[in-house]
C-alpha positions in Angstrom: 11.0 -1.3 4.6 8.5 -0.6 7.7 11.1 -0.4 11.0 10.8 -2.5 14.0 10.4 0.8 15.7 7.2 1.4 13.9 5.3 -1.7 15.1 6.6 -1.5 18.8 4.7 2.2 18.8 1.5 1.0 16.6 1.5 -2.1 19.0 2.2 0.2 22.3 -0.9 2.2 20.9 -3.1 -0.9 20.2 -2.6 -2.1 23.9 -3.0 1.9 25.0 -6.7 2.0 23.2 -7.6 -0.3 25.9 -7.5 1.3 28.8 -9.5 3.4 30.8 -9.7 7.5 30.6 -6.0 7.8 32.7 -4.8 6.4 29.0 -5.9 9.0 26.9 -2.5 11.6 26.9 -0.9 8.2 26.4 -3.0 7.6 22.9 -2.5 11.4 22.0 0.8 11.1 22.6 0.8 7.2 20.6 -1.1 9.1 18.0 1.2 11.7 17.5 3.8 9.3 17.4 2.8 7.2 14.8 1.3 10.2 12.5 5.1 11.3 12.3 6.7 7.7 12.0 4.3 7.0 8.9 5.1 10.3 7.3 8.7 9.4 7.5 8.1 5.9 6.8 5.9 6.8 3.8 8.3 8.3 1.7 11.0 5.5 1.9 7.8 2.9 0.9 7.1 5.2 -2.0 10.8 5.2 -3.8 10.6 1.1 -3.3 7.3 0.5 -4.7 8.4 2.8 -7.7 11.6 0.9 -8.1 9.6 -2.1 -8.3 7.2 -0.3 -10.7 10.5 0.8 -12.9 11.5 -2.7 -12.6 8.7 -4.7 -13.6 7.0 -2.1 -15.8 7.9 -3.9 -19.4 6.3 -7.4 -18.2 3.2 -5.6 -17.2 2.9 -3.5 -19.8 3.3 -6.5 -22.3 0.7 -8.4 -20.5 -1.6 -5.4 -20.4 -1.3 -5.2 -23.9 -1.7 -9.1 -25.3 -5.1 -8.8 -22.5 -6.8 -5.5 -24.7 -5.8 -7.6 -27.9 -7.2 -10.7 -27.1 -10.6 -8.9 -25.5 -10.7 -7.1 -29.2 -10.4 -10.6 -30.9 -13.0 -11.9 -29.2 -15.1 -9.0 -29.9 -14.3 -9.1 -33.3 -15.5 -12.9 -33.4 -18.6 -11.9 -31.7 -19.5 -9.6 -34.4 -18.3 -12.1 -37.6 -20.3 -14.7 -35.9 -23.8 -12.5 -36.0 
């Protein structure tokens, strides 16, 4: 998923929002960095949480379901019981 490569820059830009004001091309630069890793990395994350979705989309759809129908039974037997 996320690459190695992407938490050695956000870590190298952690430790660079520590220093002093000699840092601060070095954080532009770190920002810059990561702003174009996480667009790349974004759109690989994307297609595997929808496969997932695809994937598990029956089960949670079913369980969506029997939740709205038992919530309507109980409402139902809030309203017999008045």
């Amino acid at each position: 998923m996320i690459s190695k490569v992407f938490y050695a820059i956000l870590a190298g830009f952690m430790l660079a929002s520590c220093g002093g004001y000699e840092d601060l091309e070095f954080e532009r630069l770190m920002y810059k960095k990561t702003d174009s890793l996480f667009a790349t990395q974004r759109l690989a994350l994307k297609k595997d949480l929808d496969s997932l979705c695809d994937v598990n989309f029956e089960t949670y759809f079913n369980e969506a379901i029997d939740s709205i129908k038992q919530k309507q039974i109980e409402e139902i037997q809030i309203i017999l019981e008045k």
